[in-house]
C-alpha positions as a Python dict, from the first residue, in 0.01 Angstrom:
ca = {
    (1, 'X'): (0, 0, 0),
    (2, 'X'): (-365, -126, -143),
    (3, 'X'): (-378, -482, -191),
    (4, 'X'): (-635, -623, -367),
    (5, 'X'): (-733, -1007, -340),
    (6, 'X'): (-887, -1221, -612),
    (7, 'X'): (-1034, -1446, -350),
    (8, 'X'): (-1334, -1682, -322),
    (9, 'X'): (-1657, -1510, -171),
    (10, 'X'): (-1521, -1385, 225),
    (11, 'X'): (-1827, -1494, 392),
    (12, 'X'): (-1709, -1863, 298),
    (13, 'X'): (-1381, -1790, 491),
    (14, 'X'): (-1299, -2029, 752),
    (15, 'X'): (-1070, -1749, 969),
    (16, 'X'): (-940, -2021, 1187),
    (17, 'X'): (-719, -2202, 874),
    (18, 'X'): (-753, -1990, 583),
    (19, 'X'): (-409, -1815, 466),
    (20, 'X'): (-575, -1569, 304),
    (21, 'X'): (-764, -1408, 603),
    (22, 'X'): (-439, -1441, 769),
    (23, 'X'): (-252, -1245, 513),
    (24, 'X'): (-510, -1012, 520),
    (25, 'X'): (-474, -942, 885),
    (26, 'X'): (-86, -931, 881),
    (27, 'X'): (-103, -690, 609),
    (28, 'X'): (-377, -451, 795),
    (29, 'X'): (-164, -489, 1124),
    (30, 'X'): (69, -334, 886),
    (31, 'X'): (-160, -62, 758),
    (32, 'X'): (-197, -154, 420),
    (33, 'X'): (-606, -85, 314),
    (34, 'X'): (-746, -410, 182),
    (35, 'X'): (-924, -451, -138),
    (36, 'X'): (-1143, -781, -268),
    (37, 'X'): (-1283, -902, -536),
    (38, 'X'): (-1375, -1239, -761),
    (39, 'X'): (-1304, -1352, -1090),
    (40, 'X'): (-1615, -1317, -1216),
    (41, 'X'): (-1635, -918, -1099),
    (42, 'X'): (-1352, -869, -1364),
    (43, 'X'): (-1341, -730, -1768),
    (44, 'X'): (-1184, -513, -1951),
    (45, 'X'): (-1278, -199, -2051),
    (46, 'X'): (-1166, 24, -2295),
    (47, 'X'): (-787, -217, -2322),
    (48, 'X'): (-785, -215, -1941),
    (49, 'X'): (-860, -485, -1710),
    (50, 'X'): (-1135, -380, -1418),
    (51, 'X'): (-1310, -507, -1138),
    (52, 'X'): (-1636, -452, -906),
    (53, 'X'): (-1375, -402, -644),
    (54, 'X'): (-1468, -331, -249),
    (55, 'X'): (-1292, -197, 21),
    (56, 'X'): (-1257, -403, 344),
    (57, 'X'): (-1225, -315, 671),
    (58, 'X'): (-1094, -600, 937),
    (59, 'X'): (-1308, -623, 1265),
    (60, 'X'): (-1089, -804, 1477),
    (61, 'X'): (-1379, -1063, 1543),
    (62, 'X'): (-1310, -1398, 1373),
    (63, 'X'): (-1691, -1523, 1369),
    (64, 'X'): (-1793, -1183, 1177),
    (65, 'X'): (-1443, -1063, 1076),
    (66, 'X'): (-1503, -769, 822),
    (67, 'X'): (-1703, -508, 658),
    (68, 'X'): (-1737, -492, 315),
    (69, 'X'): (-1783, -110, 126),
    (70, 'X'): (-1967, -167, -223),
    (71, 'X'): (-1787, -250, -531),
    (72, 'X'): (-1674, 3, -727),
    (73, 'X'): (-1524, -9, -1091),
    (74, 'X'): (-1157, -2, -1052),
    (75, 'X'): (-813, -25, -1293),
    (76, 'X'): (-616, -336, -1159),
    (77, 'X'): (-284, -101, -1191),
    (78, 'X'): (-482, 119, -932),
    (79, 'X'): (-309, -120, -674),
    (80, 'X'): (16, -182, -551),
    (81, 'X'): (-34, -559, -577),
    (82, 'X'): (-276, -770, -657),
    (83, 'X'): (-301, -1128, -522),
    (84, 'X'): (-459, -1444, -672),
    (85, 'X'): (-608, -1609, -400),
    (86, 'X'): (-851, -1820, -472),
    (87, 'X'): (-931, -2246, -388),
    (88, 'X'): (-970, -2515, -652),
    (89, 'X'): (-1119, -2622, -886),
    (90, 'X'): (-917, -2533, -1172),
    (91, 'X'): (-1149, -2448, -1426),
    (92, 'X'): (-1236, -2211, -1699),
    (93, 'X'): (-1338, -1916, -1465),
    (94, 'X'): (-945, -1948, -1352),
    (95, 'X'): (-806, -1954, -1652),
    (96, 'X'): (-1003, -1665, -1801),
    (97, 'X'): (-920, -1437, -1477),
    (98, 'X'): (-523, -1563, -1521),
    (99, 'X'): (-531, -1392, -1864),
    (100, 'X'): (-712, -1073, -1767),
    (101, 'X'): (-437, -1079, -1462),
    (102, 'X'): (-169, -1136, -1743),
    (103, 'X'): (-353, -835, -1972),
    (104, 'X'): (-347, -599, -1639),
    (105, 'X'): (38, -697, -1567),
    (106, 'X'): (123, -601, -1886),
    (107, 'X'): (-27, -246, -1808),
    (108, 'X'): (200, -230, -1516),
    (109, 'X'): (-35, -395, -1229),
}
């Protein structure tokens, strides 16, 4: 599977209590390939929502725990899921990125 994660910037992670990062490992144990992004890397384009989207690759090393391939311009329904993930606050950034989510559901993400 590719999972993408709407998540807060990874080099803020804090590996040894985040769920994310451990969600991400469980699911490259699994060999899914791991995809990230942040709210404000999405838009739509042309009726569909995108994102400067990057592949990541897990090191195994919890101090300096991936690599990060540039962003490219992706489709959200290029992935077989796509996961909100990011901390409080709740603020207009969120909402804005739960109605592009809501746009790309409706496109079959």
């Amino acid at each position: 599977m590719k999972i993408a994660f709407l998540a807060d910037p990874l080099s803020t992670f804090k590996t040894y209590k985040d769920t994310t990062y451990a969600m991400m490992v469980e699911a490259a144990r699994r060999g899914h390939e791991l995809y990230a992004f942040r709210h404000r890397d999405m838009a739509i384009e042309a009726g569909r929502v995108v994102a400067g989207i990057s592949r990541i690759t897990l090191t195994g090393d919890p101090d300096d725990w991936y690599r990060a391939e540039p962003p490219e311009a992706r489709a959200l329904t290029e992935f077989d899921a796509v996961l909100e993930r990011t901390d409080p606050p709740f603020d207009m950034e969120y909402i804005y990125a739960t109605y592009l989510l809501e746009v790309a559901q409706s496109h079959g993400a």
